[in-house]
C-alpha positions in Angstrom: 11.8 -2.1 12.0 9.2 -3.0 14.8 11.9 -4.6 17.6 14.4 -1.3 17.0 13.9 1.8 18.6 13.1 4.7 17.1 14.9 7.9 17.8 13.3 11.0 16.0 15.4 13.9 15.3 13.3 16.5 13.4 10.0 17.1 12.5 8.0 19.8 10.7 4.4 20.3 9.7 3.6 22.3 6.7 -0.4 23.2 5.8 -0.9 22.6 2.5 -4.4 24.7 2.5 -5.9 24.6 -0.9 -8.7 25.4 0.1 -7.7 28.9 1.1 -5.0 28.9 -1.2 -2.0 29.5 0.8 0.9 27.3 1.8 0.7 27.7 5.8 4.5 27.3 6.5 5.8 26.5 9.6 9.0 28.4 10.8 10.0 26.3 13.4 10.5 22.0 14.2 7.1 20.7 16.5 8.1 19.9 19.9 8.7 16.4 20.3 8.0 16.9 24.1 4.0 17.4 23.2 2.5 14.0 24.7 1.8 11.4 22.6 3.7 13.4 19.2 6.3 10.6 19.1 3.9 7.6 19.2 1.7 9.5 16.8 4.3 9.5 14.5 5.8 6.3 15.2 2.6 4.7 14.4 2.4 6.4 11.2 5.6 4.8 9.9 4.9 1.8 11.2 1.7 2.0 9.5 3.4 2.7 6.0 5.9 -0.2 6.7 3.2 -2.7 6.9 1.3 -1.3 3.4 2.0 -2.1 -0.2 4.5 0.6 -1.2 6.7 0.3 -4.3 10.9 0.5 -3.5 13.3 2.1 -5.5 17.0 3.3 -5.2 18.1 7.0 -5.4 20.5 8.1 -7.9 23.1 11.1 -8.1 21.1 13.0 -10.4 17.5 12.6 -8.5 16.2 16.2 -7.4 15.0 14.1 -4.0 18.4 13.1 -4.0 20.3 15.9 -3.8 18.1 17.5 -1.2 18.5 15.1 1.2 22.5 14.9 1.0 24.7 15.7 3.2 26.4 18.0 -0.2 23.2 20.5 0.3 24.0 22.6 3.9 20.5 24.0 3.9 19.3 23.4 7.8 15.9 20.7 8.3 13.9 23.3 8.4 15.1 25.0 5.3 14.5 21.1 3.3 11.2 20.6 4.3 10.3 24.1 3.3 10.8 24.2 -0.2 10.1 20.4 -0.4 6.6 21.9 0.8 6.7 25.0 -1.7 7.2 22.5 -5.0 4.9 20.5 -3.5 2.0 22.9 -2.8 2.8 24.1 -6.2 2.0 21.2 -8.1 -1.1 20.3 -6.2 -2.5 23.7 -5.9 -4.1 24.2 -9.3 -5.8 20.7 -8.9 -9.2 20.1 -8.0 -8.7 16.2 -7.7 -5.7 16.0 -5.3 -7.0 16.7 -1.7 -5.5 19.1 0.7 -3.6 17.9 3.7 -0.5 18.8 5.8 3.3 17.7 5.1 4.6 16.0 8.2 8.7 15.6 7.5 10.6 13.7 9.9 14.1 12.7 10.4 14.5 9.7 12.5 16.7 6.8 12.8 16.5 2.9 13.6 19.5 0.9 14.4 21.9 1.8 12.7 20.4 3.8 9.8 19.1 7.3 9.0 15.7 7.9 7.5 13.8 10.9 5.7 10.7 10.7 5.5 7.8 12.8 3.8 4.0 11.9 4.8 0.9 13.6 3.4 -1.7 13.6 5.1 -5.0 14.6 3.6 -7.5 16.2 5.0 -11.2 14.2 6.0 -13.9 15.9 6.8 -15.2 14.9 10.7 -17.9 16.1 12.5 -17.2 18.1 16.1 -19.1 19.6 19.0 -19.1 22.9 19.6 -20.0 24.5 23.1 -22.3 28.2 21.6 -24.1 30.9 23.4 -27.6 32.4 22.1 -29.8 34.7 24.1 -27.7 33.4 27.1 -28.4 29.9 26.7 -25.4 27.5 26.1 -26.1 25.5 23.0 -23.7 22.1 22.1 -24.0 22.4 18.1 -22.4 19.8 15.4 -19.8 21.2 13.3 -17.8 19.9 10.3 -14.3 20.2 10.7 -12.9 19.6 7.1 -9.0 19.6 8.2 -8.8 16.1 10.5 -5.6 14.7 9.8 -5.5 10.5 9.7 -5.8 8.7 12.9 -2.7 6.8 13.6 -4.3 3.5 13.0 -4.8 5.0 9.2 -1.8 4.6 6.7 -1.4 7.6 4.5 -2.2 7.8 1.2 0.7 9.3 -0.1 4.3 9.1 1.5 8.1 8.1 0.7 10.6 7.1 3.5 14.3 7.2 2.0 17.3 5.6 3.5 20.0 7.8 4.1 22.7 5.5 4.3 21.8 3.1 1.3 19.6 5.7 -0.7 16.7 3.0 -1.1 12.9 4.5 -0.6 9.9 3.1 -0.3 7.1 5.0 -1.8 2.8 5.4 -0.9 0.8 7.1 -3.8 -2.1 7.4 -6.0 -3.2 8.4 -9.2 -5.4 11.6 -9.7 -7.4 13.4 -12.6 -5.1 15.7 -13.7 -5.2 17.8 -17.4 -7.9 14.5 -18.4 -5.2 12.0 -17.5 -4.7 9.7 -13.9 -1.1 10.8 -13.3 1.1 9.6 -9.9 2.1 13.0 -9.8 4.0 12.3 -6.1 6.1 10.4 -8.0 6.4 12.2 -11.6 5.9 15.7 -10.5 7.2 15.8 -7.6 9.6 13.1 -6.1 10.2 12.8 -9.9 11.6 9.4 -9.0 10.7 5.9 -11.5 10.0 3.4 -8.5 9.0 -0.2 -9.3 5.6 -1.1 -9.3 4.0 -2.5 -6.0 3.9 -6.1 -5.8 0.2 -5.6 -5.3 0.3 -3.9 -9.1 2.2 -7.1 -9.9 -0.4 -9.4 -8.9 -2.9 -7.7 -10.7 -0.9 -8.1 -14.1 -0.6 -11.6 -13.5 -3.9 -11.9 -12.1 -5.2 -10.9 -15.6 -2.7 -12.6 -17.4 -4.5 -16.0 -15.9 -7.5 -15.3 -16.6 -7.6 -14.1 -19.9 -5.2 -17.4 -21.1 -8.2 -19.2 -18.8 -11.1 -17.9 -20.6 -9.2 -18.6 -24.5 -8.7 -22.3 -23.1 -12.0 -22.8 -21.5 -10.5 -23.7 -18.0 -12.3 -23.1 -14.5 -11.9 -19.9 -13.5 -11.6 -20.4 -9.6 -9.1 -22.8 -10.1 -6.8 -21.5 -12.4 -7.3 -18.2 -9.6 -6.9 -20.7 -6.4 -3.7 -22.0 -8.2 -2.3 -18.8 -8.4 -2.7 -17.9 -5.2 -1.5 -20.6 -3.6 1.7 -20.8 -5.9 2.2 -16.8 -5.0 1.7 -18.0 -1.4 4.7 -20.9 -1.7 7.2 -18.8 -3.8 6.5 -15.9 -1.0 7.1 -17.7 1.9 10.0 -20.1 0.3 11.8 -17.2 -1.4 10.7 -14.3 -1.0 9.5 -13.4 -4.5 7.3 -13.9 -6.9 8.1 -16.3 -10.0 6.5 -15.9 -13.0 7.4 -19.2 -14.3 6.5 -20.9 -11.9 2.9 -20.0 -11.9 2.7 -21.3 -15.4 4.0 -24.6 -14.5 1.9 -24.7 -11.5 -1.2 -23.1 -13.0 -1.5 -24.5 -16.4 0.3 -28.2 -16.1 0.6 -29.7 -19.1 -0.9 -27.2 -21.3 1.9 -25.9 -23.0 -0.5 -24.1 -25.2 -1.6 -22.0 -22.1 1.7 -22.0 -20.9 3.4 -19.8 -24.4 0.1 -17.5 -24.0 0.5 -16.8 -20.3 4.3 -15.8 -21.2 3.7 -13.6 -23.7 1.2 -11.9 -21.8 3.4 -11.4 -18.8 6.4 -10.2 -21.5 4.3 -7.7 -23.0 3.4 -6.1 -19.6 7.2 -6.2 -19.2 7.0 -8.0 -15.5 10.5 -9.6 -14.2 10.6 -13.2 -13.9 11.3 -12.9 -10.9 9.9 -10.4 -8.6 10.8 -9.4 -5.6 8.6 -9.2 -2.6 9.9 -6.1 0.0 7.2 -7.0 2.7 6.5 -10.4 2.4 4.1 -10.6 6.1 2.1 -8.4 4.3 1.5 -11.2 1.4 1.7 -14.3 3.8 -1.0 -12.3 5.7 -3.3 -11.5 2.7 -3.1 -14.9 0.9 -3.3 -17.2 3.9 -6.7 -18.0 3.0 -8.2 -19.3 -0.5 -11.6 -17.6 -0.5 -14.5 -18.8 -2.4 -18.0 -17.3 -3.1 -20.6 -20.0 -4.9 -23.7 -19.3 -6.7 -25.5 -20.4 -3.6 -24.6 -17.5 -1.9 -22.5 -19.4 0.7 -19.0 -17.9 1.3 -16.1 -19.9 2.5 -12.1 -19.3 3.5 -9.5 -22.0 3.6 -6.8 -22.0 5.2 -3.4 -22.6 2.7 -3.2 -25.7 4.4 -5.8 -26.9 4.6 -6.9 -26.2 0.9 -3.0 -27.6 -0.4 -4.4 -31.3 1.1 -7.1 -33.7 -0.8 -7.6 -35.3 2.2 -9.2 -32.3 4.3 -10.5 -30.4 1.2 -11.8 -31.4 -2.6 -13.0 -29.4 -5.5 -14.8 -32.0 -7.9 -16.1 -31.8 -11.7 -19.4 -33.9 -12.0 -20.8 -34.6 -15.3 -23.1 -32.9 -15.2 -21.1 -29.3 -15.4 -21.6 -28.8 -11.7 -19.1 -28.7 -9.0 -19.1 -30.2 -5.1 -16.7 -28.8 -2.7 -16.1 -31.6 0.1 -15.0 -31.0 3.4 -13.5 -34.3 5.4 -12.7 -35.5 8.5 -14.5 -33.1 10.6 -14.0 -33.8 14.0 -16.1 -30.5 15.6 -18.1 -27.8 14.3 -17.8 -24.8 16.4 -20.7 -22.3 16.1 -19.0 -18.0 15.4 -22.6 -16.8 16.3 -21.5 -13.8 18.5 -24.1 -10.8 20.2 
């Protein structure tokens, strides 16, 4: 979405002011002739775009869904309103979910439409504050407790729906609510089923590794490296995520290992074959194997690098301790920086 221009339509900010307890409505779109507005809000998307968010596909029967079609006449305005309403409704009794303000936009790229809802929660920053007393001007600190997210930030909770194909992609997170960690953007309000993240993903499989790991007695770091650099090959080759393939990969030969890691992974109810929606994202966040020793010393290596035995090798002594060797070094560069 980065090389297409972005042409937004509408926009609307709604408080959602728990604190007070009122639902500040707006009556009217924001300007988009305020300077800066439109790169603010550009940012934010793009923001969201580059962030783990789960995808999922709108149905006839989805209460998001029928908002947003063209079959409901309400105006923009009229949308975002009562999208705010059930929304401040459902977060208003809870002292968990933060306050914030509901930024919905209507833009398009390319050749699609987009609707997008972003929450913005509240942080507290501290602010000058130019004060008089006995005559004397006084600059005083004051905490502001409604500073929306800087546009460098992505939001914590968000969903941007494709008009024309009905596919969203969907930020949240779980909060205390009635003793239990609910994703009540999704359940309670969206009221939507989207896949999980493929960062949720990874953790499943993550676990699944390590647990069959620890029941065979195999080295945990490389069982983990494995992993990663399997994810890292399937991502970049294909797009996705197999789950078979980590078990060949990870545990070769073991077909012991191999039938545990697969009933773990069918249990949790994972796809064979998952599908990554923003694979720069992954390449970015598994170009490097990182490795901490009991030494203290910390060390990244590149994919690269680490995939070939003649730059980089792990090696078992008899002993029960490891070396890592580095070879053919031609220069050492020094990072020491002031």
């Amino acid at each position: 979405m980065k090389d297409i221009n972005m042409i937004i339509k509408h926009v609307i900010l709604h408080v959602l002011d728990k604190n007070s307890g009122n639902l500040i409505a707006s009556q009217n779109e924001l300007d988009l002739a305020q300077p800066n507005l439109h790169e603010y809000i550009e940012k934010l998307i793009e923001k969201f775009e580059n962030s783990d968010y789960k995808i999922g596909q709108l149905t006839d029967n989805d209460t998001i869904g029928m908002v947003v079609s063209d079959n409901d006449t309400r105006s923009f305005t009229e949308k975002a309103t009562d999208l705010a309403e059930r929304l401040f409704e459902i977060i208003a009794p809870s002292e968990s979910i933060p306050a914030g303000d509901l930024l919905v936009v209507e833009f398009s790229e390319g050749a699609d439409d987009f609707f997008g809802l972003l929450k913005l929660n509240f942080t507290p920053r501290y602010t000058h504050a130019v004060e008089y007393q006995d005559d004397k001007l006084i600059n005083n600190l004051v905490l502001n407790q409604a500073v929306l997210p800087a546009a460098t930030q992505t939001v914590d909770e968000g969903v941007l729906i494709n008009l024309m194909s009905g596919t969203y992609k969907l930020l949240e997170k779980s909060y205390l609510i009635d003793g239990h960690r609910i994703n009540y953007f999704s359940e309670k309000f969206l009221q939507l089923s989207p896949e999980n993240s493929t960062k949720d993903n990874i953790k499943v499989i993550k676990q699944a590794v390590k647990s069959v790991a620890s029941k065979f007695d195999l080295p945990e770091h490389e069982v983990l490296a494995n992993t990663q650099n399997t994810i890292f090959d399937n991502v970049q080759d294909d797009g996705e995520i197999s789950t078979a393939a980590i078990a060949e990969s990870v545990f070769n030969g073991n077909t012991s290992a191999q039938e545990a890691y697969h009933e773990i992974i069918n249990n949790k109810h994972l796809n064979e074959d998952i599908v990554v929606p923003n694979i720069e994202k992954i390449e970015k966040k598994y170009r490097l194997q990182r490795f901490k020793l009991d030494s203290g010393i910390e060390i990244s290596i590149p994919m690269d690098i680490y995939q070939d035995k003649n730059k980089v090798e792990f090696i078992n002594k008899p002993d029960g301790t490891m070396s890592l060797v580095i070879k053919d070094i031609a220069s050492i560069i020094n990072k020491f920086s002031s």
